[in-house]
N, C-alpha and C positions, 0 to 999 in steps of 0.2 A: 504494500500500500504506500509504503514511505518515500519508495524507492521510482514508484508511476506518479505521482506527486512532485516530486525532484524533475521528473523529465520533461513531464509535463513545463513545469517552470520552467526548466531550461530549453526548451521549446520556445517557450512565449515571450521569455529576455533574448533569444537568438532574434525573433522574427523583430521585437522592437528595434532593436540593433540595428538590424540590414535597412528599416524602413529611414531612422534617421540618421544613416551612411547615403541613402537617397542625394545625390548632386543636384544642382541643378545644370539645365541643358544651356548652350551657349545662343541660341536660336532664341528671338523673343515667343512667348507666350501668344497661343491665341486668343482672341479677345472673345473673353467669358463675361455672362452678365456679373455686374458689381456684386459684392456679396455672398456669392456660392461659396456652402459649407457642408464638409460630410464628416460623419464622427462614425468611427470603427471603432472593434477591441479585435485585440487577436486572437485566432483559432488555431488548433494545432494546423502542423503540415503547413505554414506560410499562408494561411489563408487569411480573410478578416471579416468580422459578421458586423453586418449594417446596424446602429444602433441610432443614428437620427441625421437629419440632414437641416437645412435653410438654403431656400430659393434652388436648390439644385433640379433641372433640369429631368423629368420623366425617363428621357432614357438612359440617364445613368446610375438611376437608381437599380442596389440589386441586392441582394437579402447575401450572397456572399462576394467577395472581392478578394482578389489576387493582386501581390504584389505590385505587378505590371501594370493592372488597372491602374489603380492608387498614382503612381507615376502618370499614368497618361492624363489622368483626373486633374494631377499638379503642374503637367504642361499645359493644362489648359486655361489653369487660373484657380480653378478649383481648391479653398482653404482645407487640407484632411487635416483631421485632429485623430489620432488614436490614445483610444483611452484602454485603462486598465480592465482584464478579463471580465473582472466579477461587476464592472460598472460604476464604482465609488464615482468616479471623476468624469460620471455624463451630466451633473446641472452646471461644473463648470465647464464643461465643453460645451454646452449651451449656450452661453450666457457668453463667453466668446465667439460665439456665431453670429449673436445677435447684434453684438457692440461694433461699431461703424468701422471703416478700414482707417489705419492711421497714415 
């Protein structure tokens, strides 16, 4: 039990890690409406489970997301936030989607 718990964990501090290793691209951004926000948490195997969004866009909404997504979402303009598995940290990740762009 202790031992799938640990991996578990070290699974989900792996996948944080690579998401903000994430560069940005030298190519400007395409022009996303103002304000698009997506908030994830991670799932094992590099994945990420949809836990709320602001103004984002129909079709890029999607109940799971992959790394690559996530990226192409941040080429686009798109603010990702990931948040912690169990969800402590979705009403501040909220509450940063809604506050204006600085």
């Amino acid at each position: 039990m202790k031992i799938e718990f640990a991996v578990v964990m070290l699974i989900c501090g792996w996948a944080t890690v690579a998401v903000a290793q994430d560069k940005p691209q030298d190519k400007p951004a395409e022009k996303a409406p103002e304000g698009q926000c997506l908030i994830v948490a991670p799932r094992p195997i590099l994945k990420y489970e949809f836990r709320d969004s602001y103004n984002l866009a129909k079709e890029n909404v999607k109940d799971v997301y992959k790394g690559k997504d996530l990226s192409d979402l941040r080429k686009q303009g798109v603010h990702v936030i990931v948040i912690d598995p169990l969800g402590h940290q979705l009403e501040k990740a909220q509450a940063a989607c809604h506050e204006p762009p600085k």
